[in-house]
N, C-alpha and C positions, 0 to 999 in steps of 0.2 A: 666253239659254241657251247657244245658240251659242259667244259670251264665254266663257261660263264651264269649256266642253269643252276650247276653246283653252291660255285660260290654265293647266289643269291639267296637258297635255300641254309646255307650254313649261317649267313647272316639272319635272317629270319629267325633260326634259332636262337642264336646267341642274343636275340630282343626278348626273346620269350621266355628263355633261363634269365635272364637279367630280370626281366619284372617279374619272377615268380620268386626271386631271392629276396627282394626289395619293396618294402612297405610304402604303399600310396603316397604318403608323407612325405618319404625321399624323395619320391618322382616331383611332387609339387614344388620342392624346395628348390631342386635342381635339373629339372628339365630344361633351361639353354643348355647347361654342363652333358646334360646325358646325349640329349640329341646331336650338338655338335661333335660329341667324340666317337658318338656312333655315325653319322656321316661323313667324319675324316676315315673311319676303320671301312667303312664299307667302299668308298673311294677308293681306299689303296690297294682292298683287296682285289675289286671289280678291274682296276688298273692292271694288277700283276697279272690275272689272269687272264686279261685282253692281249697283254705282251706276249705269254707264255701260249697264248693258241695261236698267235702270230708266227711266231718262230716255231714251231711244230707245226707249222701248211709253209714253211718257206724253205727247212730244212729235207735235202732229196733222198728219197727212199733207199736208192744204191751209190754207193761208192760209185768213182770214175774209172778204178781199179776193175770193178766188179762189172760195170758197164763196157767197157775194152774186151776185157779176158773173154767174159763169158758172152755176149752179146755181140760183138763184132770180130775179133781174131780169131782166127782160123777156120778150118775147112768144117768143120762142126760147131762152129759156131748159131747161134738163135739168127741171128741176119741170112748168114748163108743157105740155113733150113730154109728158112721164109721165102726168100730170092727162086730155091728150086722147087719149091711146092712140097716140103713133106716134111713140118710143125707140123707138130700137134696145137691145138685149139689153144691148151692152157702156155708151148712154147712160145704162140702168137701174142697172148697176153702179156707174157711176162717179156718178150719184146718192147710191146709196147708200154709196159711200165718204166724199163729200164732207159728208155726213149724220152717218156714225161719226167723220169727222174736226170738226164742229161741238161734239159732245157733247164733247171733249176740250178746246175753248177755255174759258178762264173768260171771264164777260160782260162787259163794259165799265163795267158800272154793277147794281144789283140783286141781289136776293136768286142765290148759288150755286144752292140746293134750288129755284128757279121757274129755273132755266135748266135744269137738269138733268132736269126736268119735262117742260119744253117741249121742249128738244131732243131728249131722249129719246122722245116723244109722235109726233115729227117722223120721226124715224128708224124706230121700230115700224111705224107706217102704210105707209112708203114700201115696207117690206122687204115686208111682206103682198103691196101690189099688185103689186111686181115676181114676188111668187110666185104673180102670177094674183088675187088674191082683190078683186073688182069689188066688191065691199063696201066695202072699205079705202078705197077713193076718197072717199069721204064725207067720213073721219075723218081721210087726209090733205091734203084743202081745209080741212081745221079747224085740223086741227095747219099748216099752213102761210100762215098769216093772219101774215104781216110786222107787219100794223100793233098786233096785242095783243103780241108778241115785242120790238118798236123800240121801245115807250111805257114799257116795264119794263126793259131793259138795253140799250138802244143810250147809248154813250156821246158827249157833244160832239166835232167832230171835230178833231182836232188842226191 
């Protein structure tokens, strides 16, 4: 959204440096020419930077590297913490970042709708318990069982 504030204001300029260069007369002569190629320029601009904020909210915060390692494997692990009660606040956040950046990758192998299930399953639970709700622990030792999630979409590794 940001983009797109920019680019309206850049264009505004570039109207205002144009007819501050450009004597009345020109404008008369050639206002279809002006306006149209300044409606093509502002098009294309407004375009790219619709695209470009598009792919910057679609593109996930962490690797799936970085989401594995540091977030789910091993006994010190951010999951693990969470599960026995002693994250810290900001460990819980950055759980659940690493969570909402999961749900954004596609899987390596498998069904989209069973990744989007699970991940999502995954991420719901966590946000509960981080909000306190000792209930959710259940559901996300459920939701974070690796080995029904790696048998359905982990893919051979390169």
């Amino acid at each position: 959204m940001m983009i797109l504030v920019q680019t309206c204001l850049t264009c505004a300029s570039f109207i205002s440096l144009i007819s501050a260069k450009f004597s009345p007369i020109f404008f008369m002569r050639n206002t279809q020419i002006i306006v149209s190629a300044l409606a093509i320029a502002c098009v294309a601009v407004v375009t790219t930077a619709v695209t470009l904020d598009a792919q910057a909210a679609e593109k996930p915060k962490y690797s799936m590297e970085d989401i594995m390692k540091k977030g789910l494997k091993g006994d010190d692990s951010l999951l693990k913490k969470v599960t026995e009660d002693r994250a810290t606040d900001e460990e819980k956040k950055l759980l659940v970042g690493y969570f909402q950046a999961l749900t954004q990758h596609e899987p390596s192998k498998g069904d989209a709708a069973s990744w989007k299930a699970k991940t999502g399953a995954l991420l719901a639970a966590t946000q509960k318990v981080v909000k306190g709700d000792k209930a959710a622990l259940a559901q996300l030792k459920e939701a974070s069982n690796c080995k029904a999630c790696h048998n359905v979409h982990k893919g051979d590794k390169k």
